[in-house]
C-alpha positions in Angstrom: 56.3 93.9 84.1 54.1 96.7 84.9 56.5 99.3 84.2 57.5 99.8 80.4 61.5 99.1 79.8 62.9 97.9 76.5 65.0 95.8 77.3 67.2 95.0 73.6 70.2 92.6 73.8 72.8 94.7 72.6 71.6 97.8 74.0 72.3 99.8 77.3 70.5 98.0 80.0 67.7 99.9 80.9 67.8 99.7 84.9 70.3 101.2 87.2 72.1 99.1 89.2 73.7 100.1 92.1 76.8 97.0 92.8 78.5 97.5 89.3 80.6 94.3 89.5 80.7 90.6 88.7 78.0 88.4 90.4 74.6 88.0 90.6 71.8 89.9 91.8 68.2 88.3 92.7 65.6 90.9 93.2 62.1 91.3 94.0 59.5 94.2 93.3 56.9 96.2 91.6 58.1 94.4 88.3 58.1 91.4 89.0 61.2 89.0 89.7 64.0 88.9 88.4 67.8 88.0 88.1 70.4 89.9 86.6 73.3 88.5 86.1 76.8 90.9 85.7 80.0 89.6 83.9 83.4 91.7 82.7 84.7 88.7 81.2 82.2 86.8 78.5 82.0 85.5 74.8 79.6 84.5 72.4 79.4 81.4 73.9 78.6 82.5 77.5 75.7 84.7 76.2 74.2 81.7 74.5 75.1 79.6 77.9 72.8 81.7 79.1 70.2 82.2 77.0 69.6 78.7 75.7 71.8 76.1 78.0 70.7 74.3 81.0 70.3 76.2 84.3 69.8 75.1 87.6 68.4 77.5 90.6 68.0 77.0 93.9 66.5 79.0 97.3 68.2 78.5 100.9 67.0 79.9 103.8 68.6 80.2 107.1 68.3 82.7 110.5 65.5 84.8 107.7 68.0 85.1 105.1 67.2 83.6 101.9 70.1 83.4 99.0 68.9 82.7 95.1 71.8 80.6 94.1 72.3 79.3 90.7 74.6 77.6 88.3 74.8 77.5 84.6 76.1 75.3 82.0 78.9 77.3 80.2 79.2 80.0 82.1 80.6 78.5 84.9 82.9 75.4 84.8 81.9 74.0 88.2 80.2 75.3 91.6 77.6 77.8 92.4 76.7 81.5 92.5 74.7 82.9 95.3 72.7 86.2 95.4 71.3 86.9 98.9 67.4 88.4 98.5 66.5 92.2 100.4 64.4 94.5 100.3 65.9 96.8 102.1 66.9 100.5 100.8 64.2 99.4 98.0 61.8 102.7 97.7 58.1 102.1 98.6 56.7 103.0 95.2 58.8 100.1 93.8 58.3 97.2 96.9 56.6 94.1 95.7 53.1 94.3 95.4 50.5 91.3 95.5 49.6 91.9 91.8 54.1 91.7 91.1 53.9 88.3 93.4 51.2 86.7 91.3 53.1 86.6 88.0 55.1 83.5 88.2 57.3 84.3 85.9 61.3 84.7 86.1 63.3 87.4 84.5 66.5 86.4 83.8 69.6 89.1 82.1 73.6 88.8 81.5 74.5 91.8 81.6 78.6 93.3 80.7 79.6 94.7 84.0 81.8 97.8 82.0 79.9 98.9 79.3 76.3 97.8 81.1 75.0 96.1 78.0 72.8 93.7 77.5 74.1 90.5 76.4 71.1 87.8 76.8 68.2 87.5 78.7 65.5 84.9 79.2 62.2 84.0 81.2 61.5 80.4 83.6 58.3 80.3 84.8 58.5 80.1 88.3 56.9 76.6 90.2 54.2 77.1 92.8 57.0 75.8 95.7 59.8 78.3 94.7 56.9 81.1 94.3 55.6 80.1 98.2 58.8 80.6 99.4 59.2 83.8 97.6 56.2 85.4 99.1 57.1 84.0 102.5 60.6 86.0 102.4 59.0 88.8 100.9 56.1 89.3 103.8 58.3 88.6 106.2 60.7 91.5 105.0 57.4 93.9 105.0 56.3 93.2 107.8 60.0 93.4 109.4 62.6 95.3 107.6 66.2 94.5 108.1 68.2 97.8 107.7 71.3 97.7 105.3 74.2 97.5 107.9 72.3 94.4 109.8 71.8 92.4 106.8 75.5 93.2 105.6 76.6 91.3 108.9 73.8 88.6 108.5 75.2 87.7 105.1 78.7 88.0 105.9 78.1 85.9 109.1 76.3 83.3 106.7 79.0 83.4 104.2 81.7 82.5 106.5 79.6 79.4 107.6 79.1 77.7 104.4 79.3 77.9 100.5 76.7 78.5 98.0 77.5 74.5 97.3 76.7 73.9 100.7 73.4 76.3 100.9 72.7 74.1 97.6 72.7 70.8 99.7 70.3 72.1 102.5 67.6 74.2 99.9 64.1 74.7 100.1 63.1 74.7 96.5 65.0 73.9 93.0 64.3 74.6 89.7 65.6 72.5 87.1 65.9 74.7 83.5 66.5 72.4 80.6 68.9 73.2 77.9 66.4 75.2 75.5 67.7 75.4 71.9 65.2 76.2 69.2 65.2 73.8 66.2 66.5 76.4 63.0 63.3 76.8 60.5 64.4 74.4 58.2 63.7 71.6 60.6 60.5 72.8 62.3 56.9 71.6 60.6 56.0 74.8 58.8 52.0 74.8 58.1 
């Protein structure tokens, strides 16, 4: 990231965010990419869900929308989360930039809706497919910015046309994140 923010599970999270309520929230830009995920309701478990259980993420693009949709082991019992990507409203200084779009790297955070903690976080590298499609949808955005109240009405026109199930049938890139639980000291080879 080339801005410095400590982010510390536990602590406040360390960048504002504007929708304070449960969902998702897939954004690209100066930092980097990343995914923040906002809960009210959570426990130990869902946090370590999170952190360490299996993951899968997905991109669908339709009409120059694209949605980041996702779905995670222990967090949710069944079906899929969607978080449709803009930059719109984004300030300039913080747009992505081509050195932001050449780190292939995922930021991923739970964060508690209320109190606006911190509760996990973890990094997937991104694949070169996903990554393609990413800078596609971003330069495309540059080059043509959608203003706020046109992509509200793009996305609400897409949502009542199909689910994030169905936008996970018809996507243009997947990653697959394995479940991702360190073995505890005593087991690993210590040298």
């Amino acid at each position: 990231m080339s801005n410095y923010a400590n982010f510390q599970v536990g602590e406040k999270f360390p960048l504002p965010i504007k929708n304070q309520q449960d969902g998702g929230l897939f954004q690209i830009d100066a930092n980097g990419c990343m995914f923040i995920l906002q809960l009210s309701r959570h426990d130990i478990i869902a946090a370590e869900a999170f952190r360490t259980g299996k993951m899968e993420l997905a991109l669908y693009e339709q009409d120059g929308l694209l949605f980041f949709l996702y779905q995670i082991d222990g967090i949710f019992k069944e079906g899929w989360g969607d978080a449709p990507f803009s930059l719109s409203g984004m300030k300039p200084e913080l747009l992505p930039t081509e050195k932001s779009m050449a780190d292939h790297t995922l930021h991923l955070y739970l964060v508690d809706t209320t109190l606006q903690i911190l509760l996990a976080q973890r990094d997937v590298t991104i694949p070169a497919d996903f990554m393609e499609l990413l800078k596609k949808h971003v330069a495309a955005q540059k080059a043509s910015p959608m203003d706020n109240t046109a992509f509200a009405l793009a996305v609400q026109t897409l949502w009542a046309q199909k689910s994030p199930a169905q936008m996970r049938e018809a996507a243009s890139a997947v990653i697959e994140v394995p479940l991702d639980i360190p073995l505890p000291p005593s087991k690993q080879k210590l040298n």
